[in-house]
VOTOR-742079 format. One line per field, with one value per residue: chain; x, y, z of N, C-alpha, C in turn; residue in one letter. Coordinates in steps of 0.2 Angstrom, whole numbers. Example, Ala and Ser with C-alpha at 12.3 -4.5 7.8 and 13.67 -1.06 7.14 Angstrom:
<pts>
kette	(A / A)
n_X	(66 / 64)
n_Y	(-28 / -11)
n_Z	(39 / 35)
ca_X	(62 / 68)
ca_Y	(-22 / -5)
ca_Z	(39 / 36)
c_X	(66 / 64)
c_Y	(-16 / 0)
c_Z	(39 / 39)
rest	(A / S)
</pts>
This chain:
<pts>
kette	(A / A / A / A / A / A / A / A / A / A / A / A / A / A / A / A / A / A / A / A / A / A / A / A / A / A / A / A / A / A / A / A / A / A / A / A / A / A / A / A / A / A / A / A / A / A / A / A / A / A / A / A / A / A / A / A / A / A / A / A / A / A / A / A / A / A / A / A / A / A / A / A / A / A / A / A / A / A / A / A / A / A / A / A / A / A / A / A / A)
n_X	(-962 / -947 / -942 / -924 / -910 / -901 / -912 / -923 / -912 / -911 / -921 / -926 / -916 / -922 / -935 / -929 / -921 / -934 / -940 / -932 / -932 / -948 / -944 / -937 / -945 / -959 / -951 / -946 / -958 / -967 / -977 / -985 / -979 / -972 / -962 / -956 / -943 / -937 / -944 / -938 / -926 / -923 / -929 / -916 / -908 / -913 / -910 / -897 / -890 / -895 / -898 / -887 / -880 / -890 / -893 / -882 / -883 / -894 / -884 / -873 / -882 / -890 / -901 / -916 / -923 / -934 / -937 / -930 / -940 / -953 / -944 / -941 / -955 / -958 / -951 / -956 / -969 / -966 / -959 / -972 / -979 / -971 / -973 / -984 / -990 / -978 / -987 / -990 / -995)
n_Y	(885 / 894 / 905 / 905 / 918 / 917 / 913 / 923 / 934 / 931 / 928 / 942 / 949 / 942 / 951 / 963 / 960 / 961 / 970 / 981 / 977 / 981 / 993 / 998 / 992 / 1001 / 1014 / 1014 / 1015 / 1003 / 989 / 973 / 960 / 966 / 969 / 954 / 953 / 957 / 949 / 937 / 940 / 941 / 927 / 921 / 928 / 922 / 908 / 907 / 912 / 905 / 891 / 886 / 888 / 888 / 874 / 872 / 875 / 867 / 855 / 858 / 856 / 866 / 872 / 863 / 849 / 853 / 865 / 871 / 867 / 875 / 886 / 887 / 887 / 901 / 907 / 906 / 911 / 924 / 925 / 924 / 934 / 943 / 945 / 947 / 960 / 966 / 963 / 952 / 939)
n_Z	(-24 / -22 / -38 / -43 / -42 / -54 / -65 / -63 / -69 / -80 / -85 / -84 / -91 / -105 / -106 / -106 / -122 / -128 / -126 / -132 / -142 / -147 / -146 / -157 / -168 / -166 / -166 / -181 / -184 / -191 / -193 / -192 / -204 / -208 / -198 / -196 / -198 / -185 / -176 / -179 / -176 / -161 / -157 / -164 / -155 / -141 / -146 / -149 / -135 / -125 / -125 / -122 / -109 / -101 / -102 / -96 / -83 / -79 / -79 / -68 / -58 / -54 / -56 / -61 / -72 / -73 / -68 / -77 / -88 / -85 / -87 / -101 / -107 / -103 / -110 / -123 / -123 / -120 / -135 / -140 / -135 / -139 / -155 / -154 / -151 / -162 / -171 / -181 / -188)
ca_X	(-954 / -945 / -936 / -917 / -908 / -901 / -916 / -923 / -908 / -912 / -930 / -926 / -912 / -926 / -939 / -926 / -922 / -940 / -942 / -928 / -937 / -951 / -945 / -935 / -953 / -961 / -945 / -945 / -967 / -967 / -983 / -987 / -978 / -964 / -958 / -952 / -936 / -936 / -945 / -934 / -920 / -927 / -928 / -912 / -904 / -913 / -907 / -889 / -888 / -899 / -896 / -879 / -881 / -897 / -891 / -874 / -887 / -894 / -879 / -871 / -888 / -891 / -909 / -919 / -926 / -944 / -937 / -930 / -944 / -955 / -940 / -942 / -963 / -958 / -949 / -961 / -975 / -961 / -959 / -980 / -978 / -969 / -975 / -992 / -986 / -979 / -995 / -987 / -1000)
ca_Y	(885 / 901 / 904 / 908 / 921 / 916 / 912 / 930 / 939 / 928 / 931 / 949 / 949 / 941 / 955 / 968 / 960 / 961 / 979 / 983 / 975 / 983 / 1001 / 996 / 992 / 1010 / 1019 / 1013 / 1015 / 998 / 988 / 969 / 957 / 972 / 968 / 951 / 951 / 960 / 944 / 932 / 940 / 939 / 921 / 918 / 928 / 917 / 901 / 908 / 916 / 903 / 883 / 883 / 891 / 886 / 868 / 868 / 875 / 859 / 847 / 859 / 855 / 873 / 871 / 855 / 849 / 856 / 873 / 872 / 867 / 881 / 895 / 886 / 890 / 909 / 910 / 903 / 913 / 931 / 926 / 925 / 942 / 953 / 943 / 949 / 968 / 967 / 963 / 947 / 935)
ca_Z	(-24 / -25 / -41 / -41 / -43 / -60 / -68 / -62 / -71 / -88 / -87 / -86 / -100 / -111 / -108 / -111 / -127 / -132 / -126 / -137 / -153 / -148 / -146 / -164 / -170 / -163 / -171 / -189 / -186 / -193 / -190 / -195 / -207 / -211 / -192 / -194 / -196 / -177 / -172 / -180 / -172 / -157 / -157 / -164 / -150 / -139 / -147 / -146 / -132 / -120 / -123 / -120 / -104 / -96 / -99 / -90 / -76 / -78 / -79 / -60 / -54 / -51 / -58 / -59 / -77 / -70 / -66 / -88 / -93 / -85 / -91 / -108 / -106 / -101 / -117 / -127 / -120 / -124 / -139 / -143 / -136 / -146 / -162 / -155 / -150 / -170 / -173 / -186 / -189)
c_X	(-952 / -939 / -931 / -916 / -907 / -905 / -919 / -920 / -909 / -917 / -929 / -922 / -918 / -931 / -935 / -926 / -928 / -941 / -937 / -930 / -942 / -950 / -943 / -941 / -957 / -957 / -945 / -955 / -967 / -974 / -984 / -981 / -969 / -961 / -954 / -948 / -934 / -938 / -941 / -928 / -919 / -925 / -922 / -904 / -904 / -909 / -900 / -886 / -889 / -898 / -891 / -877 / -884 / -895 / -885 / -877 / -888 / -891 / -874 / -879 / -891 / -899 / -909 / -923 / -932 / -943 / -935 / -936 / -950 / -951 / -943 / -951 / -963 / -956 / -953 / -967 / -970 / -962 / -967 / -982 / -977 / -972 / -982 / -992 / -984 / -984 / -993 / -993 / -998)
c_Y	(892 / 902 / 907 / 912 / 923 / 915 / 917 / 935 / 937 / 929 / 938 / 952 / 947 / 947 / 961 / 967 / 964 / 966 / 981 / 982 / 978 / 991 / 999 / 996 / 1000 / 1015 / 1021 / 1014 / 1012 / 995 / 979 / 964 / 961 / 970 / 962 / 947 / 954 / 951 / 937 / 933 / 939 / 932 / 917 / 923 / 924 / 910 / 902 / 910 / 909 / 894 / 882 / 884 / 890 / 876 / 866 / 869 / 869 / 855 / 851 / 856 / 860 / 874 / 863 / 856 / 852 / 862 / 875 / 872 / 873 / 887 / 894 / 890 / 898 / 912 / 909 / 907 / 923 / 931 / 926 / 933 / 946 / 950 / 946 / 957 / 971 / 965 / 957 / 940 / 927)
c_Z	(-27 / -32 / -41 / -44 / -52 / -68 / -69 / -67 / -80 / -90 / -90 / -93 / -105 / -112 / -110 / -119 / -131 / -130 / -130 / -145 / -154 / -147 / -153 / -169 / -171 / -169 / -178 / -191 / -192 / -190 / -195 / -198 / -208 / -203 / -190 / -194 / -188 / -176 / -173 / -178 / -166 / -155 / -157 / -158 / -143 / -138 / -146 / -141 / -126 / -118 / -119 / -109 / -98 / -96 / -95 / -84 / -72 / -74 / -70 / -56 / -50 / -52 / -62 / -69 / -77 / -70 / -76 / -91 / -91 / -89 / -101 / -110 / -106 / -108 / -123 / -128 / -121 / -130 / -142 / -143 / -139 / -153 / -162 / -155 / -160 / -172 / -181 / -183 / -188)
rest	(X / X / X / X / X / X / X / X / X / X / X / X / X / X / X / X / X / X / X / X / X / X / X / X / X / X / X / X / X / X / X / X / X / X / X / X / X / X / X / X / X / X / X / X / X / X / X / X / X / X / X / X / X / X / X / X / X / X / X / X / X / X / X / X / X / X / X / X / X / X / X / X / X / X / X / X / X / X / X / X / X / X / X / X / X / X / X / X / X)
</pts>
Protein backbone atom coordinates (compact mmCIF):
# COMPACT_ATOMS: atom_id res chain seq x y z
CA UNK A 1 0.00 0.00 0.00
CA UNK A 2 1.05 3.34 -0.98
CA UNK A 3 1.40 5.76 1.69
CA UNK A 4 -0.24 9.25 1.58
CA UNK A 5 0.68 12.24 0.93
CA UNK A 6 0.11 13.50 4.55
CA UNK A 7 1.89 10.94 6.30
CA UNK A 8 4.96 11.72 3.75
CA UNK A 9 4.91 15.61 4.79
CA UNK A 10 5.04 14.36 8.70
CA UNK A 11 7.58 11.86 8.15
CA UNK A 12 9.66 14.46 6.71
CA UNK A 13 8.74 17.20 9.33
CA UNK A 14 9.98 14.61 11.94
CA UNK A 15 13.41 14.18 10.26
CA UNK A 16 13.79 17.80 9.81
CA UNK A 17 13.24 18.13 13.34
CA UNK A 18 15.90 15.70 14.21
CA UNK A 19 18.43 17.14 11.64
CA UNK A 20 17.86 20.29 13.44
CA UNK A 21 18.84 18.58 16.96
CA UNK A 22 21.53 17.22 15.35
CA UNK A 23 23.16 20.21 13.62
CA UNK A 24 22.43 21.94 17.40
CA UNK A 25 24.29 18.89 18.81
CA UNK A 26 27.62 19.46 16.11
CA UNK A 27 27.45 23.26 16.92
CA UNK A 28 27.72 23.36 20.75
CA UNK A 29 30.52 20.03 20.00
CA UNK A 30 28.48 18.36 22.43
CA UNK A 31 28.79 14.54 22.69
CA UNK A 32 26.77 11.98 25.11
CA UNK A 33 24.69 12.39 28.15
CA UNK A 34 25.44 16.69 27.82
CA UNK A 35 22.87 16.36 24.73
CA UNK A 36 19.89 15.28 26.36
CA UNK A 37 18.07 17.93 26.71
CA UNK A 38 18.04 18.17 22.62
CA UNK A 39 16.54 14.56 22.79
CA UNK A 40 14.00 15.43 25.18
CA UNK A 41 12.96 18.09 23.29
CA UNK A 42 12.71 16.32 20.62
CA UNK A 43 10.21 13.96 21.99
CA UNK A 44 8.26 16.61 23.50
CA UNK A 45 7.85 18.34 20.19
CA UNK A 46 6.61 15.18 18.97
CA UNK A 47 4.19 14.64 21.76
CA UNK A 48 2.86 18.11 21.16
CA UNK A 49 2.88 18.70 17.79
CA UNK A 50 1.64 14.89 16.51
CA UNK A 51 -1.26 13.20 18.69
CA UNK A 52 -3.70 15.79 18.14
CA UNK A 53 -3.18 15.74 14.53
CA UNK A 54 -2.41 12.20 13.50
CA UNK A 55 -5.62 11.25 15.29
CA UNK A 56 -8.28 13.53 13.85
CA UNK A 57 -6.49 11.66 10.51
CA UNK A 58 -7.76 8.77 12.17
CA UNK A 59 -11.44 9.85 13.29
CA UNK A 60 -11.83 11.71 9.04
CA UNK A 61 -10.65 8.18 8.02
CA UNK A 62 -7.86 9.63 6.17
CA UNK A 63 -5.51 7.00 7.57
CA UNK A 64 -6.53 3.61 8.94
CA UNK A 65 -5.42 2.68 12.56
CA UNK A 66 -2.63 0.15 10.70
CA UNK A 67 -1.21 3.08 8.74
CA UNK A 68 -1.01 5.13 12.78
CA UNK A 69 0.44 2.58 14.14
CA UNK A 70 3.37 2.01 11.45
CA UNK A 71 3.77 6.26 11.61
CA UNK A 72 3.76 5.60 15.42
CA UNK A 73 6.89 2.66 14.66
CA UNK A 74 8.73 5.44 12.35
CA UNK A 75 8.85 7.71 15.27
CA UNK A 76 9.83 5.41 17.56
CA UNK A 77 12.61 4.11 15.38
CA UNK A 78 13.65 8.49 14.84
CA UNK A 79 13.62 9.03 18.08
CA UNK A 80 16.37 5.76 18.82
CA UNK A 81 18.17 7.68 16.23
CA UNK A 82 19.12 10.82 17.20
CA UNK A 83 19.47 9.31 20.92
CA UNK A 84 22.07 7.10 18.99
CA UNK A 85 23.73 10.06 16.85
CA UNK A 86 23.87 11.92 20.56
CA UNK A 87 25.52 9.13 21.44
CA UNK A 88 23.11 9.01 25.06
CA UNK A 89 23.14 5.61 26.41
Amino acid sequence: MKEKQEILYLKQMIKNWKDAYIRLAEEDNSYGEDNLYLLEDFIEDIHTYLPLYTSRLVKIEYITEEELRKFQIFIINEIEDLKKVLGIS
